[in-house]
Structure formats: structure tokens, C-alpha cells
Wavefront OBJ file of the C-alpha trace (Angstrom):
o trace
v 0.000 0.000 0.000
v 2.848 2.431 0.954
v 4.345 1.856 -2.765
v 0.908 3.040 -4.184
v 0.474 6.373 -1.848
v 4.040 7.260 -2.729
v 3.388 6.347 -6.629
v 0.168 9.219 -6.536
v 2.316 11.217 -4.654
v 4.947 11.587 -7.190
v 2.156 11.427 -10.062
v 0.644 14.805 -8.544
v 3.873 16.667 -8.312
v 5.155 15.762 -11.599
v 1.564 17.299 -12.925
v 1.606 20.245 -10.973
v 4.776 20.877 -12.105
v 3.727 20.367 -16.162
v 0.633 22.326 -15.513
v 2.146 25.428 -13.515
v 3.277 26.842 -16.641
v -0.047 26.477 -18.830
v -1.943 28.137 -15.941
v -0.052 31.097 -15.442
v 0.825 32.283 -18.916
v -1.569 34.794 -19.229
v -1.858 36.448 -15.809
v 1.866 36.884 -16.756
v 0.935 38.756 -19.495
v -1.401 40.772 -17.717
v 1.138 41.486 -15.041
v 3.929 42.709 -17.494
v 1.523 45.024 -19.041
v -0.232 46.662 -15.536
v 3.536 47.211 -14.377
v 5.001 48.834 -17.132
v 2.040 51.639 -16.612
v 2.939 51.643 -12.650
v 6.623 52.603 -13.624
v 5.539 55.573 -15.895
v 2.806 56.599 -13.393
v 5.865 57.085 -11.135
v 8.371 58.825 -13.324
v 5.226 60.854 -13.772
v 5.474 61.943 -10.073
v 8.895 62.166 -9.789
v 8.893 64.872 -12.441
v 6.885 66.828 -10.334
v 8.692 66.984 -7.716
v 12.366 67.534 -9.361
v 10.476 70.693 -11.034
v 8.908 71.852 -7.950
v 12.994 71.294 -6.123
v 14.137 73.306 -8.895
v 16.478 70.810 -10.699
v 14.980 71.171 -13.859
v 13.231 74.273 -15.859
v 9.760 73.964 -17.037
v 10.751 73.470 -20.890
v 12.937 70.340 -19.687
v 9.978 68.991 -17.428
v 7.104 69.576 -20.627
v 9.322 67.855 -22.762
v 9.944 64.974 -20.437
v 6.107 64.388 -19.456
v 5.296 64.286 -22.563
v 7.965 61.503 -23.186
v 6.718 59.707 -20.523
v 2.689 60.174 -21.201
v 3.398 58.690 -24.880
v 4.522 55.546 -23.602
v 2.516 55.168 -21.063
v -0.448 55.396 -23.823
v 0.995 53.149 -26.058
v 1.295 50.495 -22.764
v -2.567 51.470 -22.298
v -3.780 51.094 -25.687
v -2.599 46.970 -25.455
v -4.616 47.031 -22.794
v -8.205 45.154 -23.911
v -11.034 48.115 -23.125
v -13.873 45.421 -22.381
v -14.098 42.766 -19.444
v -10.702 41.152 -19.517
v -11.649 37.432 -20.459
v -10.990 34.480 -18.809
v -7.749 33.308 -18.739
v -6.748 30.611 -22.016
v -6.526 27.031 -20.503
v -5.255 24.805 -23.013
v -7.935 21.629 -22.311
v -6.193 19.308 -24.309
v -2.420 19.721 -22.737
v -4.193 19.727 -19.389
v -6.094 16.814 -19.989
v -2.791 15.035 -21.759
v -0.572 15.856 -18.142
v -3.757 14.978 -15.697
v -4.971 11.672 -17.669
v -2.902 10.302 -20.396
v 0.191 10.167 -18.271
v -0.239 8.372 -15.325
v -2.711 5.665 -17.221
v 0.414 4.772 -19.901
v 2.836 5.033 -17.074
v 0.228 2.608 -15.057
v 0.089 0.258 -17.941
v 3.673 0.299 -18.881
v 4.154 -0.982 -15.103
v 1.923 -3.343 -15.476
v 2.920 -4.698 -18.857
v 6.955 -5.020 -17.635
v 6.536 -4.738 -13.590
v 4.962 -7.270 -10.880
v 2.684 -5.500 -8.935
v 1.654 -8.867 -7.531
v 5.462 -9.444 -6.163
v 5.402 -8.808 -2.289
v 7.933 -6.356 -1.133
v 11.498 -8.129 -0.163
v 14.072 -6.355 2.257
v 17.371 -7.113 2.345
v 17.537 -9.572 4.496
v 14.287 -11.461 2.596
v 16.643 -11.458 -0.319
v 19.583 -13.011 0.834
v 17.141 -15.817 2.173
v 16.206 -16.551 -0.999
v 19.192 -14.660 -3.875
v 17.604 -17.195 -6.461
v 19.917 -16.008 -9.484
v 21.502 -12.907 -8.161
v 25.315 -13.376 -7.659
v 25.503 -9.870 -6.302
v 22.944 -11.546 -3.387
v 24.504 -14.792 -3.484
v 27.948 -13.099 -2.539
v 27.081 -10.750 -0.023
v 25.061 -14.086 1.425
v 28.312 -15.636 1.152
v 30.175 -12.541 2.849
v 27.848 -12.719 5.888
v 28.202 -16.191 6.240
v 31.791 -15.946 6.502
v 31.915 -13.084 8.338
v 30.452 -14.946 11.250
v 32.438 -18.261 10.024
v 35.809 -17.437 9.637
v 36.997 -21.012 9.534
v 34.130 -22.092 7.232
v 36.881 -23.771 4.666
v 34.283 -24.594 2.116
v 32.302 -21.535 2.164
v 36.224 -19.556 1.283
v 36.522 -22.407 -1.542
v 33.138 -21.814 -3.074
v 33.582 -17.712 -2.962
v 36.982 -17.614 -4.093
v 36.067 -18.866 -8.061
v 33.525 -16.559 -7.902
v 35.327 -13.749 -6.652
v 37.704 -14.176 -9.594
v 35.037 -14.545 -12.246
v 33.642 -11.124 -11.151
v 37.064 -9.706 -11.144
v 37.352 -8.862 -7.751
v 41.327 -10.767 -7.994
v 42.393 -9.535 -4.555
v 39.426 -10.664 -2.744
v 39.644 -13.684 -5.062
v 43.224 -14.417 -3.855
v 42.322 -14.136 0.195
v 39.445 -16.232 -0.507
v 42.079 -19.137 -2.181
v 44.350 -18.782 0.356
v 42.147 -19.555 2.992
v 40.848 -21.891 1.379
v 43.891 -23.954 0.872
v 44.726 -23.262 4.543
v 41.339 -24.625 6.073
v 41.163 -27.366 3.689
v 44.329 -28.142 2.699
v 46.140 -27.669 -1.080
v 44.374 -29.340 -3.901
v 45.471 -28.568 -7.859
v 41.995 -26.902 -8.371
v 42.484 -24.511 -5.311
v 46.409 -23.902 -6.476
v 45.646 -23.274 -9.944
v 42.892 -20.949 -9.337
v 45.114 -18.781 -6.490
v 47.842 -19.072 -9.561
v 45.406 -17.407 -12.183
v 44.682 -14.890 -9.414
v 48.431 -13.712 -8.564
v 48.548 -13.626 -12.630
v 45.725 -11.403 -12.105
v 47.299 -9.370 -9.931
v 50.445 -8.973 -11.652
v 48.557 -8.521 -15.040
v 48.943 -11.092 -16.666
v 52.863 -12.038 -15.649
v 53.689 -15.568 -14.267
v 55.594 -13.867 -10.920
v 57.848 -15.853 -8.931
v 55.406 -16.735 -6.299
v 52.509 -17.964 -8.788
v 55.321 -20.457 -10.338
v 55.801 -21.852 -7.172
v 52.586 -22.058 -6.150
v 51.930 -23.957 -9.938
v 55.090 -26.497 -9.104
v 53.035 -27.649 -6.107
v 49.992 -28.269 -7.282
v 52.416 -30.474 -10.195
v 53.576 -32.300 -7.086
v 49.450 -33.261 -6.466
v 48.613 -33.431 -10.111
v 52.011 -34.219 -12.490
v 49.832 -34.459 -15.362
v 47.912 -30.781 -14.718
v 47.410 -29.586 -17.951
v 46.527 -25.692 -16.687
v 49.778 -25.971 -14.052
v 51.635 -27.137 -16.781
v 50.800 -24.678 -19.365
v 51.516 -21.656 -16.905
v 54.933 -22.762 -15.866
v 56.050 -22.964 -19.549
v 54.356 -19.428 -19.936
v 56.524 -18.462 -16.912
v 59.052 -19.559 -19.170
v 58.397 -17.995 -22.048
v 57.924 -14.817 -20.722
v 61.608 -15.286 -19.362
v 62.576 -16.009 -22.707
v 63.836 -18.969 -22.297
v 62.226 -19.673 -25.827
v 63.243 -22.921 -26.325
v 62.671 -24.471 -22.869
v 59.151 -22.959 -23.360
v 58.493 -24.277 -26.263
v 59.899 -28.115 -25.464
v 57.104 -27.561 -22.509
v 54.465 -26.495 -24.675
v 55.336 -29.699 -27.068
v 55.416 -31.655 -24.250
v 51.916 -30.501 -23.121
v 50.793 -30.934 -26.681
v 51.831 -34.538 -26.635
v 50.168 -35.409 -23.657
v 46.496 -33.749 -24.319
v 43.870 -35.477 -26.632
v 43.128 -34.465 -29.770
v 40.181 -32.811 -28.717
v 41.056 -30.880 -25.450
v 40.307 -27.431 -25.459
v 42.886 -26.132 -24.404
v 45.524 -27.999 -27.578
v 44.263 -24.745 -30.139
v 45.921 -22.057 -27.778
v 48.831 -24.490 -27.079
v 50.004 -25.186 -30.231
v 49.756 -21.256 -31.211
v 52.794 -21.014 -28.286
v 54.510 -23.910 -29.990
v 54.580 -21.459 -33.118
v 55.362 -18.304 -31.229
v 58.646 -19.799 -29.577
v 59.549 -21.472 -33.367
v 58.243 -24.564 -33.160
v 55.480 -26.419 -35.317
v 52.116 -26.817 -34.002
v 51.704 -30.369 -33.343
v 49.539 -32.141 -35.935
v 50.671 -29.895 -38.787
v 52.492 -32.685 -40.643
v 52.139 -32.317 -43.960
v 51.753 -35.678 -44.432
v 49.191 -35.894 -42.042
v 45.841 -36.765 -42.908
v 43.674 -32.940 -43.492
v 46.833 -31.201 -42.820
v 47.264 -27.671 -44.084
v 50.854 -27.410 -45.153
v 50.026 -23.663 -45.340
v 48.631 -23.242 -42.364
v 49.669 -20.721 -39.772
v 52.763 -22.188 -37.168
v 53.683 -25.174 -39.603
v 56.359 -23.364 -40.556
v 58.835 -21.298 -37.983
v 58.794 -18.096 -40.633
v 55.120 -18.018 -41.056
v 53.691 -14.674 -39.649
v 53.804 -14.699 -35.908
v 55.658 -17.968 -35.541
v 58.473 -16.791 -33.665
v 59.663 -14.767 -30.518
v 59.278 -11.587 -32.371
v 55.457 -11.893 -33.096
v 53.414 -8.548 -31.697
v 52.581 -8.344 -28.659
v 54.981 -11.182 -27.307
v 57.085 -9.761 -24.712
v 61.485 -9.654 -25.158
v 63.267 -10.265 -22.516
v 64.633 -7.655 -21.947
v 60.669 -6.367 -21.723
v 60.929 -9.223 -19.361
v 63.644 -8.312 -17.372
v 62.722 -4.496 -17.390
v 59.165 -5.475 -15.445
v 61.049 -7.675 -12.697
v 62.884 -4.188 -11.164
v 59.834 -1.786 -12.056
v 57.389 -0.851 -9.606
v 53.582 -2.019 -10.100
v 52.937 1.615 -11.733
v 55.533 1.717 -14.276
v 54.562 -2.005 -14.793
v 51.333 -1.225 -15.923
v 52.430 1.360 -17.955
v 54.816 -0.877 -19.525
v 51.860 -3.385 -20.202
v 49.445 -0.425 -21.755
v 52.004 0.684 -23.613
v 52.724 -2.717 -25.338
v 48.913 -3.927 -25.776
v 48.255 -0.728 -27.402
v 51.687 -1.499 -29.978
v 49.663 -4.817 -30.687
v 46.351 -3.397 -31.240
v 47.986 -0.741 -33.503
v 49.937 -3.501 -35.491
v 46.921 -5.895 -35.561
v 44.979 -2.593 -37.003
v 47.471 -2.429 -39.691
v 47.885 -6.425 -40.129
v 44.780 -7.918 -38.932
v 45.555 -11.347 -40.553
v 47.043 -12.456 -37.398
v 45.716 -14.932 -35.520
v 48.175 -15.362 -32.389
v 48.067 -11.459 -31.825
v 44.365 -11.732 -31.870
v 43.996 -13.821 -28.826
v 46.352 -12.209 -27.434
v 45.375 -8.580 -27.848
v 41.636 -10.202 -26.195
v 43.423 -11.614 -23.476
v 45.329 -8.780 -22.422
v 42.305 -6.103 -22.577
v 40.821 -9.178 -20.183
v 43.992 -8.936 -17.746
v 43.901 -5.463 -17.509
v 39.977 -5.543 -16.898
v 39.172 -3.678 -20.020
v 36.650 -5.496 -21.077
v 34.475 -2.702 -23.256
v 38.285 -2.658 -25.485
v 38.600 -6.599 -24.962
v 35.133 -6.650 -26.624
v 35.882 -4.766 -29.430
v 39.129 -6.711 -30.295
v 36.960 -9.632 -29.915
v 34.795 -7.860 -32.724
v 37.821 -6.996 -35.028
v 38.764 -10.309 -34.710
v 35.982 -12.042 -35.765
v 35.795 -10.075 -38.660
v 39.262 -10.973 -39.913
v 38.472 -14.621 -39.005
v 34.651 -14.696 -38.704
v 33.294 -17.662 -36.327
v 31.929 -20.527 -39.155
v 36.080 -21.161 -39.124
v 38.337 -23.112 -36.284
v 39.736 -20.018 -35.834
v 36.616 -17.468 -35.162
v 35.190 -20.400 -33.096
v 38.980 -20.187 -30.896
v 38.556 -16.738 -30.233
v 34.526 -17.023 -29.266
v 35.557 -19.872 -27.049
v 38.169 -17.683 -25.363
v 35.596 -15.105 -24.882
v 33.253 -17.097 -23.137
v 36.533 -18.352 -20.849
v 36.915 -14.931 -20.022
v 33.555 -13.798 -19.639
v 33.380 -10.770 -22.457
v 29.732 -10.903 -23.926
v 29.524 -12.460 -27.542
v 26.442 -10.605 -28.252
v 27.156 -8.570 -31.389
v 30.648 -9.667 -31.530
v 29.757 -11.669 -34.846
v 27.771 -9.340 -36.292
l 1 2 3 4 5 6 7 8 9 10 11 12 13 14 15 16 17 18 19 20 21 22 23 24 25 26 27 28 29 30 31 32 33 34 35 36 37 38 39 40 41 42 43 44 45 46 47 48 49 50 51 52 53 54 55 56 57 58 59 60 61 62 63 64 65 66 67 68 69 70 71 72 73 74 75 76 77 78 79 80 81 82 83 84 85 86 87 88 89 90 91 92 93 94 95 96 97 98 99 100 101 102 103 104 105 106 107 108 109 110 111 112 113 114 115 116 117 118 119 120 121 122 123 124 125 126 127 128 129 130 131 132 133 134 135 136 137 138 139 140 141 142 143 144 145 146 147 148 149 150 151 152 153 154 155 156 157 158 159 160 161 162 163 164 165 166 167 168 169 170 171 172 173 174 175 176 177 178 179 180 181 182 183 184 185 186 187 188 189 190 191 192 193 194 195 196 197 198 199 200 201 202 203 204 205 206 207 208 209 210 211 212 213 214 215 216 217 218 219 220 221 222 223 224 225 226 227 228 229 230 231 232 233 234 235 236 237 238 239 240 241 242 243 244 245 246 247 248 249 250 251 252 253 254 255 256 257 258 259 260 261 262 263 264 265 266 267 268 269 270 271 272 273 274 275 276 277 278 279 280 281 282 283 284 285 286 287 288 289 290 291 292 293 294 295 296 297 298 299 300 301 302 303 304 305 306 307 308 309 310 311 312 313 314 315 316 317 318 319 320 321 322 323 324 325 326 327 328 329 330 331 332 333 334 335 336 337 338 339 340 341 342 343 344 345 346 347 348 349 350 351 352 353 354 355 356 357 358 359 360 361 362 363 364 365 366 367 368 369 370 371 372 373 374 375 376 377 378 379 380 381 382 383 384 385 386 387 388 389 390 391 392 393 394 395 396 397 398 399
């Protein structure tokens, strides 16, 4: 009921305030008029007395009034001579604001608004957060707030956490987790990704060791292993890198997910992607990364960091790194502007706009992307795939 008072409440101010206008325009008129005749009427009788003080001869004060009395007949002739008439209401406009309005506005709440839905506080809504992760992780936050050493509830929240891109409460969240509950490859790996996160996008010191424990649970960890040998190649220790990548290749079916974005490193650090035999059955002898010259095949593709890029990041401070890391994603997207038949940059430019939480300009490389390599191909499908891994809407990307 209370919704519905303050509803007619705001209805009648909002038409008082459309209507004020209509009703007052011509008493305003009226107004103007009667007080431009009430200003000569008194310059009138100021002139008489300045001529009876003797500042100004009769001649002056003749010529003056009769100044004076020829505008003030010319405001007195606008003047209607009969009955002034009712004021004009304009009916229609009045009716329009008083009617009109508030019945669409009441049927446009009706048509897209649940009148019938009870009223839910706050603390109704985190009873029941249904789909609302905003709800579900404030639920969460409560929860924990009063649970501290609720393990699981830190291992559920911390995934989330990094999905939303909140990375440093992502990383508390992990590391609690993993000290409540113990280490476990998926807890590693995710506090990994985070400190990536972090660090924008760099394989630090710390996330490498935390990825060579969660080996020590998992050897065959297909996400530990891939970072590690990122690590590496971000070192530029190319070909150590790219024996890892090979090695990860090797050991993946055919059909993982993840073997597309692998082999690209395998052609970055000079390497063939694997598959890409020419004798092999549906091979493409042409394609891009079966051979180490082919465009963005080796070390010096754009975007890929040197190392001495490498080495300059380890001794700058996290401002200049991130300037550092701006400076050379916007050198890719520049280059991929020019040469958008580039593949490896592609993903890469998306990834980094992801890293650095960009994701209106990780969208639009997404878009530029998938019109040099639209999505019927393996290749526009790659780069869809790695936007729904990072969560950048697909919605017009293809169009």
C-alpha cells in the first residue's frame, strides 16, 4: 500500500509541475503590461517633484512628461477596453498531463513490472538470492563473516570472486581456502590465475611456485603445466618454453580445449604446431605455425614480450609495470589494425584487454577479430571460445 500512496504522490507533483506553466501564462501577461504603466505613473510623479525642487526648468519637465505620457499610452492602448476574459486554458495539454500520463505510465508498469510481487528487504533477499550473484555473494560474505573457519564456504567464494574480477578478494578467498582445507590442484591453480591477475597477466615468482606444487598433487595438470612454460616464455627462455608447450601438446587429446591455444605457443617460440604434418591426414601445409617463418611464428610476433621487456618489469614498480603493459597492448592493437591477418596477436590482444579488466576494449578486439576470421572457421570459433573463458559478452561480436 505504501508503494501506491508514494506512486500518486509523485504522479501529482510531476503534474503540478507540467501544468504550472499552462496556468499562469496569461496572468503573466497581464502582469507585465499593468507594471510597465505603474513605472511611468511614477516617473510621472517624480517629475513633479524635481520641477517643484528646482532641478529642472519647465521646458525640460514639458518635454519629459510628454515623453513619458506617450509611452505610457501606447502600454494602455494593449490594454483590452472590455471585461478582460478568462484566462486561455489549453484543455487538451491539461487533460494530456492529468490523464494520459499516469494511465500509460500505469500500464507500462503493469505490462513489464509485478505489482503482484510482495515487497522483499534485504535480508528477505539473501534468504532466498535465487539467481543474483551480487545476493549470493554478499550471502556468502555474511556467512563468513560470522564463520571465519568455514573452509568450504572460502573455496566456493573464491572462483567466484575471480570470475567477477574482484582478484584480490579472489586471492584471500584461495588462500584460505587452501589453509582450512588443505592444497588441492583446483584450489592452487585458481590462487595461480589470481596472482597472474594481480600482476597482469605475468607468471611472478610466487605464482610459479605455487603452480610447481599443485604439479607435485597433479604431475599431469594440464593448466599448471601450461603456466609454468608461460613463466618460461615470458623469461625467454624460448626454447625451454616451447619443449614444454610440445610436451603438453603430446600429452592432451586431440580434442582438449585447451591444444588450439597451445600449439599457437609452440609457433610463437619457433616450433610447429603439433599435428601440422604435412603428411598428415587434413593437414594444411600452409597453415599458420607449420612453418617457424610463417607470420607470428616466432619470438618476435606482436605483442609477445622480449626479454629484456621481461627483465625491465622484474625491477619496475607495479605503476611503471602497468604502464609498460598499456604501452605494449596498445603497440599490438595498432599492429593488428594495420595487419589484422594475425591470428596469435588476436587472442592475445583479447586476453590482455581481459587482464587489464578492459573489457568494453577486450570486446571490441573480440569484434575486429571475428571479422578478420569470422566464427563458421576453427579459428573465429577459438577466439569465441576464449571469450566465453573470459567472460566478455559475444552478443554482437559476430555481427
Amino acid at each position: 500500500m505504501l508503494f501506491w500512496i508514494l506512486v500518486a504522490v509523485l504522479t501529482a507533483a510531476l503534474a503540478v509541475i507540467l501544468l504550472y506553466p499552462l496556468l499562469r501564462g496569461a496572468k503573466a501577461a497581464d502582469n507585465i503590461r499593468a507594471g510597465e504603466a505603474a513605472v511611468y505613473r511614477d516617473q510621472l510623479r517624480e517629475l513633479d517633484r524635481d520641477l517643484n525642487g528646482g532641478l529642472i526648468t519647465p521646458e525640460e519637465a514639458d518635454y519629459a512628461r510628454a515623453e513619458i505620457g506617450r509611452r505610457l499610452i501606447a502600454v494602455s492602448a494593449d490594454e483590452p477596453a472590455e471585461t478582460p476574459k478568462p484566462a486561455r486554458h489549453h484543455h487538451f495539454t491539461e487533460a494530456f498531463v492529468l490523464l494520459v500520463l499516469p494511465v500509460l505510465g500505469l500500464c507500462l508498469y503493469l505490462t513489464t513490472g509485478r505489482p503482484d510481487l510482495p515487497s522483499q528487504p534485504l535480508e528477505a533477499r539473501l534468504e532466498n538470492p535465487g539467481n543474483d550473484v551480487a545476493v549470493l555473494i554478499t550471502k556468502a560474505e555474511r556467512h563468513l563473516a560470522e564463520k571465519p573457519d568455514d573452509g568450504k564456504g572460502w573455496d566456493v567464494l573464491a572462483p567466484i570472486y575471480f570470475r567477477t574480477m574482484r582478484v584480490n578478494d579472489a586471492q584471500v578467498a584461495y588462500r584460505n581456502a587452501i589453509r582450512l582445507l588443505g592444497p588441492s590442484p583446483v584450489r592452487l591453480d585458481g590462487l595461480a590465475e589470481t596472482l597472474m591477475a594481480v600482476s597482469d597477466g605475468v607468471v611472478t615468482e610466487e605464482a610459479r611456485q605455487v603452480l610447481e606444487q599443485s604439479l607435485t598433487l597433479e604431475p599431469d595438470n594440464p593448466r599448471a603445466r601450461f603456466y609454468i612454460a608461460l613463466s618460461m616464455e615470458q623469461a625467454g627462455r624460448l626454447d625451454e618454453a616451447r619443449q614444454a608447450f610440445e610436451a603438453l601438446a603430446k600429452q592432451s587429446p586431440a580434442d582438449a580445449p585447451w591444444l588450439p591455444l597451445v600449439n599457437e605457443h609452440i609457433a610463437m617460440n619457433g616450433g610447429a604446431k603439433s599435428g601440422a604434418d604435412p603428411a598428415a591426414p587434413g593437414a594444411d601445409p600452409a597453415a599458420p605455425g607449420a612453418d617457424p617463418a610463417a607470420p607470428g611464428a616466432g619470438p618476435a610476433a606482436p605483442g609477445n614480450p622480449t626479454q629484456q621487456d621481461v627483465a625491465a618489469a622484474e625491477t619496475m614498480s607495479a605503476g611503471d609495470r602497468q604502464q609498460m603493459i598499456r604501452g605494449m597492448v596498445d603497440s599490438l592493437d595498432a599492429k593488428l589494425s594495420e595487419d589484422p591477418n594475425n591470428f596469435e596477436g588476436w587472442v592475445r590482444l583479447v586476453r590482455s584487454y581481459a587482464v587489464l579488466n578492459d573489457k568494453d576494449r577486450a570486446a571490441g578486439a573480440l569484434k575486429r577479430g571475428l571479422a578478420a576470421f569470422p566464427p563458421p572457421g576453427e579459428q573465429g570459433r577459438q577466439l569465441l571460445a576464449l571469450a566465453r573463458e573470459l567472460g566478455i559478452a559475444t552478443e554482437g561480436a559476430t555481427q
